[in-house]
C-alpha positions in Angstrom: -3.0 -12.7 10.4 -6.2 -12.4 12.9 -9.2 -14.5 12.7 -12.7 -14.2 14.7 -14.3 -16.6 16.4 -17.8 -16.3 16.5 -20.9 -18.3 18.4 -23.8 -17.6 17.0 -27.6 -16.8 18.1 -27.0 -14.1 20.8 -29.6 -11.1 20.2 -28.2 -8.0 20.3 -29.0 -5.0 22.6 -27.7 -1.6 23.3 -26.5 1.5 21.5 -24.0 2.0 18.5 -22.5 5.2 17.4 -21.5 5.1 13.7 -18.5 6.3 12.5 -17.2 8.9 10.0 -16.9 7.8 6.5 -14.0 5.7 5.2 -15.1 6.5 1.6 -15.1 10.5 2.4 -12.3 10.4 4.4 -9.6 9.2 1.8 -10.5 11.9 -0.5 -10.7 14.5 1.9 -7.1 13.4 3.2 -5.8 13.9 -0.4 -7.4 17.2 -0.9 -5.2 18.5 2.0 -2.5 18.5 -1.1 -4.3 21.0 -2.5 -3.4 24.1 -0.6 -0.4 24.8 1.6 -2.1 25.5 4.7 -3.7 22.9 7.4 -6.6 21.0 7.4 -8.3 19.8 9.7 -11.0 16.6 9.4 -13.3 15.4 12.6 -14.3 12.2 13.1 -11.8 10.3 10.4 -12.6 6.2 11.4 -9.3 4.1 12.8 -8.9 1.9 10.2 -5.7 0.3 7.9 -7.2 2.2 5.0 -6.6 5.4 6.7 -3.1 5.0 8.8 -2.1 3.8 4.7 -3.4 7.3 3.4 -1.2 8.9 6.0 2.0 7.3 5.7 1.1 8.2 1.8 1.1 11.5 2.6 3.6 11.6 4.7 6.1 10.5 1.4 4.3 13.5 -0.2 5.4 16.3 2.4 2.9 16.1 4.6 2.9 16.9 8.3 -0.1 15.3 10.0 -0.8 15.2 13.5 -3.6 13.6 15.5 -5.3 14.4 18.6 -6.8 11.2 20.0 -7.6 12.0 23.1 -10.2 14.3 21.8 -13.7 12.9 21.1 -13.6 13.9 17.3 -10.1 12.9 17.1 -9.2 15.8 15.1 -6.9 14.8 12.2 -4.6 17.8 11.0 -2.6 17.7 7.5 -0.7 20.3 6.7 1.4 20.1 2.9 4.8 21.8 3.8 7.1 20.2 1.0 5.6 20.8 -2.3 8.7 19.2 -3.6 7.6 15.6 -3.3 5.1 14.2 -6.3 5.4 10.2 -6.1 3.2 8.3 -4.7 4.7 4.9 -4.1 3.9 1.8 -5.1 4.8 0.0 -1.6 1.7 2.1 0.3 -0.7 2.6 -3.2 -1.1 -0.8 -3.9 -2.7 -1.5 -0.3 -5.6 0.9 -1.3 -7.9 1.7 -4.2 -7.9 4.9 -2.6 -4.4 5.7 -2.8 -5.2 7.0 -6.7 -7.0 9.9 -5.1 -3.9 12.0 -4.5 -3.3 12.2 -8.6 -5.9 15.5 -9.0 -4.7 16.9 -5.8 -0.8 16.9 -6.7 -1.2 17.6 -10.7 -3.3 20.9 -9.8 -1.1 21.9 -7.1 2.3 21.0 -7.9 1.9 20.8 -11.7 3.4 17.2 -12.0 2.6 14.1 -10.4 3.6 9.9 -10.7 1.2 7.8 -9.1 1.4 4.0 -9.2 -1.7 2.0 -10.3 -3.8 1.3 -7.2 -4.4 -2.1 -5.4 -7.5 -2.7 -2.9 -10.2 -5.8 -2.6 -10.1 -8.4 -5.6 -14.0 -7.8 -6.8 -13.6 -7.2 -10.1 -12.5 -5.0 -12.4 -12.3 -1.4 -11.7 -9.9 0.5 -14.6 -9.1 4.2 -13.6 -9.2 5.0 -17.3 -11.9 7.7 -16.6 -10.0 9.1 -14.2 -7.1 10.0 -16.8 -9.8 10.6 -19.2 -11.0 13.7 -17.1 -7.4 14.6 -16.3 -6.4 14.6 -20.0 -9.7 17.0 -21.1 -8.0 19.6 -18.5 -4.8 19.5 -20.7 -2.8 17.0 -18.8 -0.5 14.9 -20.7 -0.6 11.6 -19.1 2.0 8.4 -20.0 2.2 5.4 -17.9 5.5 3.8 -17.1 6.6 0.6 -15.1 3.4 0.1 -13.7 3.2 4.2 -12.7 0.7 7.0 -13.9 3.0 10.0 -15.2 1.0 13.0 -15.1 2.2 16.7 -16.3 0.3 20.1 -16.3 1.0 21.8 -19.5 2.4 25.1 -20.2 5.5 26.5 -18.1 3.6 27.4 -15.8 2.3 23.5 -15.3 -1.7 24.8 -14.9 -4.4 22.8 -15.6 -7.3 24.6 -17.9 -10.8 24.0 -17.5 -13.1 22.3 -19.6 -16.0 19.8 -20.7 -15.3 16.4 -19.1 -17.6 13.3 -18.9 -17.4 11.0 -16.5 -19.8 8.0 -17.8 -19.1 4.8 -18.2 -20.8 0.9 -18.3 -21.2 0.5 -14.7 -22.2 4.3 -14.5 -20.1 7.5 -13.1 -17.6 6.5 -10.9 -16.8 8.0 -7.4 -13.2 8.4 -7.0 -12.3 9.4 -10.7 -14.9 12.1 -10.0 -12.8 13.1 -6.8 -9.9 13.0 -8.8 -11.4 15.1 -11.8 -13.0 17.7 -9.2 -9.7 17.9 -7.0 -8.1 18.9 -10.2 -10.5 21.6 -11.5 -10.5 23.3 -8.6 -7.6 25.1 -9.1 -7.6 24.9 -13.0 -7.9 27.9 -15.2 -11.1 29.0 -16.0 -14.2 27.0 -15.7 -14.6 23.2 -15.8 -18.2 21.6 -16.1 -18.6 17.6 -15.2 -20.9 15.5 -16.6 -22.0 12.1 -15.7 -20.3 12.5 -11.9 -20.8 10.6 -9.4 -23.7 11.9 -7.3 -22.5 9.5 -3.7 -22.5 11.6 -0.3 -19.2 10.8 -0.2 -18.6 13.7 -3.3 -20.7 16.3 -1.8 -18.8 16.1 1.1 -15.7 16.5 -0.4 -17.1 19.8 -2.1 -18.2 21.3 0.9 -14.6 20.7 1.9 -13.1 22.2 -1.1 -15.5 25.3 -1.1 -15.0 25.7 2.6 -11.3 25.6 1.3 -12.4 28.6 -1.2 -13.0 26.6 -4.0 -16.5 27.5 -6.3 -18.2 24.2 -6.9 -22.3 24.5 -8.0 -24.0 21.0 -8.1 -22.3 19.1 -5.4 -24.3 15.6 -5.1 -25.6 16.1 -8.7 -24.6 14.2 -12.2 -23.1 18.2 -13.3 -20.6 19.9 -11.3 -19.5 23.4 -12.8 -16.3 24.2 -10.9 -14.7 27.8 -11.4 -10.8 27.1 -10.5 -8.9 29.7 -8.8 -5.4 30.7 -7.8 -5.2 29.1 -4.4 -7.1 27.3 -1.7 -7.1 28.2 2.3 -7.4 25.5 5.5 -10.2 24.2 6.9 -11.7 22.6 9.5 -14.4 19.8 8.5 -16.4 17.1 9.9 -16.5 13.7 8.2 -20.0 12.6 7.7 -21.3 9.4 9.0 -20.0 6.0 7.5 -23.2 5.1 5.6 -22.0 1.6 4.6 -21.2 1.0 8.4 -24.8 1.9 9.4 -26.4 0.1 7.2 -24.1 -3.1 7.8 -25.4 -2.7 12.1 -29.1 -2.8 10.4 -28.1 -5.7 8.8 -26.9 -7.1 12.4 -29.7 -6.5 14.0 -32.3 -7.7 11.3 -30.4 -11.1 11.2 -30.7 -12.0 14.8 -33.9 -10.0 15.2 -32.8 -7.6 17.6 -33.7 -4.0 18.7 -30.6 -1.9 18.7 -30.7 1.9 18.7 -27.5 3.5 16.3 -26.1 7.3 16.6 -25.1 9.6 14.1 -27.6 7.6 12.0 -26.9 8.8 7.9 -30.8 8.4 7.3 -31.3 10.6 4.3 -28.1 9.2 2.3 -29.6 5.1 2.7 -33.1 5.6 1.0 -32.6 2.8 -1.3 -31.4 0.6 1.3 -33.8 1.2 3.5 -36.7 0.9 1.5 -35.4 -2.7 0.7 -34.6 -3.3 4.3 -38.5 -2.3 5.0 -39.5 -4.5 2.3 -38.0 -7.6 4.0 -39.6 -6.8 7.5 -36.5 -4.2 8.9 -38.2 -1.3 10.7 -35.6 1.6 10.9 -37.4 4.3 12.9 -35.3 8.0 13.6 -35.7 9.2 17.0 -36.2 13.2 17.9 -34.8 13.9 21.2 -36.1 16.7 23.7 -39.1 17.5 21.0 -36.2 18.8 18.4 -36.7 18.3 14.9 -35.9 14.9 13.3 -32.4 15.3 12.4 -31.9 12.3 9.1 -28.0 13.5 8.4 -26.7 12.6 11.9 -29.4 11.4 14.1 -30.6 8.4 16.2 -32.7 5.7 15.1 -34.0 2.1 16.6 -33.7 -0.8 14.8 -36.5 -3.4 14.7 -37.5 -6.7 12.6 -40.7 -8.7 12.1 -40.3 -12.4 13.2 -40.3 -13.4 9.4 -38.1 -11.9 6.7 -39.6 -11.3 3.5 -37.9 -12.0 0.0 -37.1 -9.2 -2.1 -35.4 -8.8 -5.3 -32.8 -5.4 -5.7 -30.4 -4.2 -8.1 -27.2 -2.8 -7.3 -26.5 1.1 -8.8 -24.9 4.1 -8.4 -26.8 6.5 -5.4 -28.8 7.0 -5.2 -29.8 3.1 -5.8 -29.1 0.5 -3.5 -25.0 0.3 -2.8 -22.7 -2.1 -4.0 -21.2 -2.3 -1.0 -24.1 -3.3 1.0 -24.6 -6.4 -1.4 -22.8 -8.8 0.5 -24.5 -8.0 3.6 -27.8 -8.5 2.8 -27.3 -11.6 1.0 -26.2 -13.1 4.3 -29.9 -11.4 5.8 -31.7 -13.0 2.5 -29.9 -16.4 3.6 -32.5 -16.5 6.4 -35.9 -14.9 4.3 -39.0 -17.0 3.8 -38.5 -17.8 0.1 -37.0 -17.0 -3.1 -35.3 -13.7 -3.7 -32.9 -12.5 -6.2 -29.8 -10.0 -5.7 -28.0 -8.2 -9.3 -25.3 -7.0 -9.2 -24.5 -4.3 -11.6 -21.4 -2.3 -10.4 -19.2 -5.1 -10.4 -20.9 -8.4 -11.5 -17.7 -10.7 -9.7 -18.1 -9.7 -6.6 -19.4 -12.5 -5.5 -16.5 -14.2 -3.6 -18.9 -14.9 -0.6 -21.2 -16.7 -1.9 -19.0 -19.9 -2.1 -18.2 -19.4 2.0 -22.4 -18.5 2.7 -23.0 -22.7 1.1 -20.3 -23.8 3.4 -22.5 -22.4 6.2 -25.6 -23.9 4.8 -26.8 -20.9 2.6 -28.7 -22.4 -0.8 -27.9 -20.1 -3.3 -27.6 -20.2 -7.1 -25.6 -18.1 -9.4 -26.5 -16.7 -12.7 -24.3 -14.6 -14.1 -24.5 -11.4 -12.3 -27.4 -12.5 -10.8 -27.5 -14.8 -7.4 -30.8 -16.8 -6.5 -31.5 -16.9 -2.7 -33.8 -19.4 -1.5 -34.1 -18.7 2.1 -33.4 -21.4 4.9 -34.3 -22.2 8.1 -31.0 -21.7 9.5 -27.2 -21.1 8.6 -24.3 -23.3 10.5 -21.0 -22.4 12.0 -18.1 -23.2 9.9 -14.3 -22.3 8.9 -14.9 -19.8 6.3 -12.7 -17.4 4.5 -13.1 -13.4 4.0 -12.1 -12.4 0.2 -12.8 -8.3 0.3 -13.7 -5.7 2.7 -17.9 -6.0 2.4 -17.9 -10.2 1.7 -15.9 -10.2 5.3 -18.7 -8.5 6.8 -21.2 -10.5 5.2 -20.1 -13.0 7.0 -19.6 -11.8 10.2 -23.5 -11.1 9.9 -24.4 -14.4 8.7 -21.8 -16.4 11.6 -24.1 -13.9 14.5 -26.9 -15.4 13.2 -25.7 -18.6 13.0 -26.0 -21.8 14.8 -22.6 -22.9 16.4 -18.9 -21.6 16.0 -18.0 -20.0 12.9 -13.8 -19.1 11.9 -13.5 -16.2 9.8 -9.9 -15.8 8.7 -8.2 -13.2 7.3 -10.2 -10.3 8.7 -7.4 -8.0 7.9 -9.6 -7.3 4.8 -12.9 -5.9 7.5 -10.3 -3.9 9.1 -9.6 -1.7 6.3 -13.2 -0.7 6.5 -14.8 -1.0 10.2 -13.2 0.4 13.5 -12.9 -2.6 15.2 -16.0 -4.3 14.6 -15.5 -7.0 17.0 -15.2 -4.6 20.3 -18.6 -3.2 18.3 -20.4 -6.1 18.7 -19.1 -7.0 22.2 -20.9 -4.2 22.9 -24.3 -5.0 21.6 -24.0 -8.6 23.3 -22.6 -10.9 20.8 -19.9 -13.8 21.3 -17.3 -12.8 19.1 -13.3 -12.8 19.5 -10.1 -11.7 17.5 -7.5 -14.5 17.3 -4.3 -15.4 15.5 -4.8 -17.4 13.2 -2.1 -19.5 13.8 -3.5 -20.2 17.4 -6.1 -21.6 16.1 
């Protein structure tokens, strides 16, 4: 397994370009299923998560072929064995994502077996809504050895539309509604969704699907109305920008107050974060170019930060709130405020594997609950520390650049599912960090 080493208290300088979406990628991958001609996806990120969706696809008769030479590196899946319906347990369980190709195959091929996902170990995340949603479209759905079992009814194994609702105690969730949307495209009749998931990540999936031919009214609301029809065409699509990865270079450059510019800047899908980023002294300006209009979906922006960071208190929700996945990160930036603030998590109240690694680096934090405390300190201090999930690892990356001395982070096999190597990333902006085996260490 790698490691990185990291010096801390370089400031940062230069220009980042973010990349396309891990979180809209995955789905849009698995709606390739969904018809039998190609499709085509710009910009999909180089990252574990995604080679894994492809060798998944792959065991499902897909052909997929990638162009990386080209500056979009143009991703083509084309579905040419409509034979294959398991999904394996060997690739699912790498990825949380892996339970996205369940809709695709049940409303294309009329039968699927999918095993129970796997991913990062923060908490709880049961996928009963997503066979909730599946069921309400007339699916009968068994589970066996671990496996999802999945049948269309009739003999003619189609889906039929109907009333589904996708709420549940931590809100609507994002990939069940990919799973239920996937699914009604191609169902008889009409299929109205209540309670989805309202992420970017979703609305970029529709446009996909009605690019594809399907008829979707709603996309990026809490009701999609979805009209199925009898079959879906190619298309060629352009991930949007990864705005988890965007916000996590803010984070960078707020926490060794530096002025970086970053491209294909999601502005418009981080208003929550960046209102809380303001609030603790982040100044995240968008930049027109050649007097053209502001553009907030894929723009530029510079990145500055007052000399003092501010305590905040924020809640984590669904979008458009402040995301779950940027908790971790700006804990590590709260590490270094002037005062008390306070961070609640309410997606997942575990995930909080990094706080334990943040004390080892001098952090004074207190747990309540799903609640952490944050009483901001002078400094933080290189240590050995340990990454736990996908958005903890980067957490700490962020908190080790900010850092005085050396910090170890080991297994970083978990921020590689996630960020396109982050370490050449912030090579580039200046900082002192390399990628080591951990057994030369």
């Amino acid at each position: 397994m790698d490691a990185f080493i990291i010096k801390g208290g370089r400031p940062l300088h230069g220009t980042v370009r973010v990349h396309g979406s891990k979180n809209a990628s995955l789905p849009l991958m698995a709606a390739a299923l969904l018809t039998d001609s190609p499709v085509t996806l710009h910009d999909v990120p180089d990252l574990s998560d995604i080679r894994n969706m492809t060798r998944l696809l792959g065991t499902l008769g897909c052909e997929t072929s990638l162009k990386d030479a080209e500056p979009s590196r143009p991703l083509t899946i084309h579905a040419t064995d409509p034979s294959q319906t398991a999904a394996p347990y060997e690739i699912v369980k790498t990825m949380r994502a892996g339970i996205c190709v369940l809709g695709p195959l049940l409303a294309k091929r009329g039968k699927a077996r999918v095993s129970m996902p796997g991913g990062c170990a923060i908490g709880d995340r049961p996928v009963d809504l997503h066979l909730r949603g599946l069921r309400a479209l007339g699916a009968e759905i068994t589970l066996d050895a671990g496996d999802i079992v999945a049948v269309a009814p009739g003999k003619d194994q189609k889906l039929i539309g109907g009333h589904v609702f996708l709420g549940g105690p931590s809100g609507s969730t994002v990939l069940g509604t990919a799973n239920v949307l996937c699914a009604a495209v191609l169902a008889k009749g009409q299929t109205v969704i209540e309670s989805a998931a309202c992420e970017p990540e979703i609305a970029d999936l529709a446009d996909l699907l009605t690019q594809m031919g399907a008829q979707i009214q709603g996309a990026g609301s809490p009701r999609l109305i979805i009209d199925g029809v009898d079959q879906l065409s190619g298309a060629d699509h352009r991930v949007i920008p990864d705005r988890i990865e965007a916000g996590t270079y803010v984070c960078a450059a707020a926490i060794t107050h530096s002025t970086i510019t970053l491209e294909n800047f999601p502005t418009d899908a981080l208003g929550a974060a960046l209102d809380r980023l303001n609030a603790v002294g982040v100044e995240v300006t968008p930049i027109s170019t050649d007097g053209q209009p502001i553009d907030r979906h894929r723009g530029s922006v510079t990145v500055k930060t007052d000399d003092t960071l501010k305590p905040i208190q924020v809640f984590t929700q669904p979008h458009p709130g402040f995301p779950t996945d940027l908790q971790a990160q700006l804990m590590s930036l709260l590490c270094l405020a002037d005062g008390n603030s306070t961070i609640t998590e309410k997606i997942f109240p575990d995930r909080f594997l990094h706080v334990a690694e943040l004390l080892r680096m001098g952090a004074n934090l207190t747990r309540n609950g799903p609640s952490v405390v944050i009483t901001g300190a002078p400094k933080l201090i290189g240590a050995p520390v340990m990454a736990s999930d996908l958005r903890a690892s980067a957490g700490l990356v962020l908190a080790a650049l900010a850092a005085k001395g050396t910090t170890t982070i080991n297994r970083v096999y978990h921020l590689d599912r996630g960020y396109e190597r982050m370490e050449l990333t912030l090579q580039s902006l200046g900082a002192d960090i390399q990628r080591v085996k951990e057994e030369n260490l």
